[in-house]
C-alpha positions in Angstrom: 93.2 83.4 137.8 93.5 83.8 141.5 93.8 86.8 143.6 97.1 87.3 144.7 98.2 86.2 140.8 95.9 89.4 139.4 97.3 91.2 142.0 101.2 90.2 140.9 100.0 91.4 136.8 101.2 94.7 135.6 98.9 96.6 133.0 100.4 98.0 129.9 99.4 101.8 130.1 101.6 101.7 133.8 104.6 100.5 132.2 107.9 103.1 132.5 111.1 103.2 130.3 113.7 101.5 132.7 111.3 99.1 134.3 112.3 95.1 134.3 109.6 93.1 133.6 108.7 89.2 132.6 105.9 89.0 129.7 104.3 86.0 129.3 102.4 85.0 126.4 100.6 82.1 124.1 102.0 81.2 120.9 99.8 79.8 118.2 100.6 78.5 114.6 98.0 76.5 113.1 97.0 73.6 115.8 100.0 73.8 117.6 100.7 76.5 120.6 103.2 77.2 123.3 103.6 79.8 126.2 107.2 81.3 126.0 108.6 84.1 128.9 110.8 87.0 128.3 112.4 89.4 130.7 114.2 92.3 130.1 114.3 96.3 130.6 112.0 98.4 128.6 113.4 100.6 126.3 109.8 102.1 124.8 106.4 100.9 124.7 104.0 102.0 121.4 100.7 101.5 119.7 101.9 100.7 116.2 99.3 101.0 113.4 99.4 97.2 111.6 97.8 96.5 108.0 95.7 93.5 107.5 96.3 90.5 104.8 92.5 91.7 103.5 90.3 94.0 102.5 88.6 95.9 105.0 86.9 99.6 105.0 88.6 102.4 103.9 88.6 104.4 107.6 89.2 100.8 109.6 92.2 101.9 111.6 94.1 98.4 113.1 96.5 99.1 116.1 98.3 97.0 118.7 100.3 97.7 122.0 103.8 97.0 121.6 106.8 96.5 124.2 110.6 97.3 123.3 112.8 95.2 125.7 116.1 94.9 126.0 117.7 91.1 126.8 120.3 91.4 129.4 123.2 90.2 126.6 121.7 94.1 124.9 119.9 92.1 122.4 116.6 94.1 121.6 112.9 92.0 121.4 110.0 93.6 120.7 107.0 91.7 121.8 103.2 93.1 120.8 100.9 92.8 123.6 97.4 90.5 123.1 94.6 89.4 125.5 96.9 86.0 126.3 99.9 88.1 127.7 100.5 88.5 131.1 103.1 91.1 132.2 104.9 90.8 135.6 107.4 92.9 137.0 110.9 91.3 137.7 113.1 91.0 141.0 
């Protein structure tokens, strides 16, 4: 990644309710993957606690960042935040 485009990126913790924003990010199932874009206002962001599909230890807390946006038609997205997501702010 170049310069001016690390420069262009937005970090999650500087995120504000109200702010419009693109987030960008890499969608894997099995072999296949994509990159898909949304943009929207956001209405909260969160670090929700997630369970896992296995065991793990008892204490082993699991938690990921996750964005609220709202679409401009007032549909609602929520879109959890990995090491493949880039967020941008939007004109």
């Amino acid at each position: 990644m170049g310069g001016s485009e690390a420069k262009s990126m937005t970090r999650f913790d500087e995120l504000k309710v109200g702010d419009r924003i693109t987030v960008e990010h890499l969608v894997q199932v099995g072999s296949k993957q994509w990159k898909t874009a949304v943009t929207g206002t956001v209405v909260r962001t969160e670090r929700a606690h997630h369970g896992l599909h296995f065991d793990r230890s008892a204490d082993e807390q699991t938690y990921g960042d996750v964005i609220l946006l709202e679409l401009p038609d007032g549909e609602l997205s929520a879109v959890t935040v990995d090491e493949f997501t880039v967020i941008r702010r939007a004109e």
